[in-house]
N, C-alpha and C positions, 0 to 999 in steps of 0.2 A: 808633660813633655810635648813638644811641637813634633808635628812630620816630617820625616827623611825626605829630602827630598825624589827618592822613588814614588813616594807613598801620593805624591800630588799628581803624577802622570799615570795611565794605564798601564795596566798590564801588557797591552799593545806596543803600547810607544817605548816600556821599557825594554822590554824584549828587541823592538827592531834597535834600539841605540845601544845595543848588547851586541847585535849582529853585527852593525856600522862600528863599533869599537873596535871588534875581534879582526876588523877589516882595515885598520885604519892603519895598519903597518908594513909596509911596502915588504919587508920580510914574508911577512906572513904569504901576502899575495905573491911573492915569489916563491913561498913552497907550494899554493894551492896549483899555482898552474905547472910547474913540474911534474908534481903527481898527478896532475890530469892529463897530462901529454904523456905521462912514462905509464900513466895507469897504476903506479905504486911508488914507493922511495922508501931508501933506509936514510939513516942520521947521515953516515958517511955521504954518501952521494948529493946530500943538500949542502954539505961543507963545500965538499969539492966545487959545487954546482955554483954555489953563493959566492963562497971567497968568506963567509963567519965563521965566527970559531963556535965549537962544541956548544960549550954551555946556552950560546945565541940559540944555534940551533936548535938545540932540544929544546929548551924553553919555549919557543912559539909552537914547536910540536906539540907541547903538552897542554897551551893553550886551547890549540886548534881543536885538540883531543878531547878535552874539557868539556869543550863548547859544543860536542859534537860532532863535528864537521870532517874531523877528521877519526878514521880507528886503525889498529892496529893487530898486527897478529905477531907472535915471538916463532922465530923459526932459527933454532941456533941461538945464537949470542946475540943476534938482531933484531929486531922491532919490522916489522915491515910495515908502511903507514899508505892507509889507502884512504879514497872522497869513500865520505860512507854516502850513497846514491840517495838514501831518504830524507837524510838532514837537506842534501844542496838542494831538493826542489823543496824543500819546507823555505831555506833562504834565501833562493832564488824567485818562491812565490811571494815573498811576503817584501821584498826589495818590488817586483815588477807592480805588488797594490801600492805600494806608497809612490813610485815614479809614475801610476797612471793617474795621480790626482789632477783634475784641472786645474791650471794657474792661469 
């Protein structure tokens, strides 16, 4: 059997086009910077915030969650979803090595 094509790139490269994927959906980017301006969000407050429905929203939540990026804590019936600080400079660092390459 031939190689995935993961299996032809680094472990590097697949990782950052795992990061660049998780980022490729203007939703998403519109929860990260919410909760980075508000410091935290529930599901409700990104409906309201976005204009999507439910299921949208939670769904890139879960994504977000998935990937790291984003965590959460249950207080009551709610989720509160915060930047977990160690992932964004792990994402942040490894975006600023691939953007300092010479061209």
């Amino acid at each position: 059997m031939g190689l995935t094509r993961a299996e032809i790139f680094s472990e590097e490269q697949n990782k950052l086009a795992a990061m660049f994927k998780l980022l490729a959906h203007p939703a998403r980017i519109a929860i990260l910077q919410y909760i980075a301006v508000n410091k935290s969000g529930i599901c409700n407050d990104l409906i309201d915030e976005l204009g999507l429905a439910q299921a949208t929203v939670s769904q890139h939540l879960k994504e977000l969650k998935t990937f790291g990026i984003l965590k959460g804590k249950i207080e009551g019936k709610s989720v509160i979803y915060s930047i977990d600080p160690d992932m964004w400079i792990t994402v942040r660092g490894n975006f600023a090595i691939f953007f300092a390459q010479e061209i």
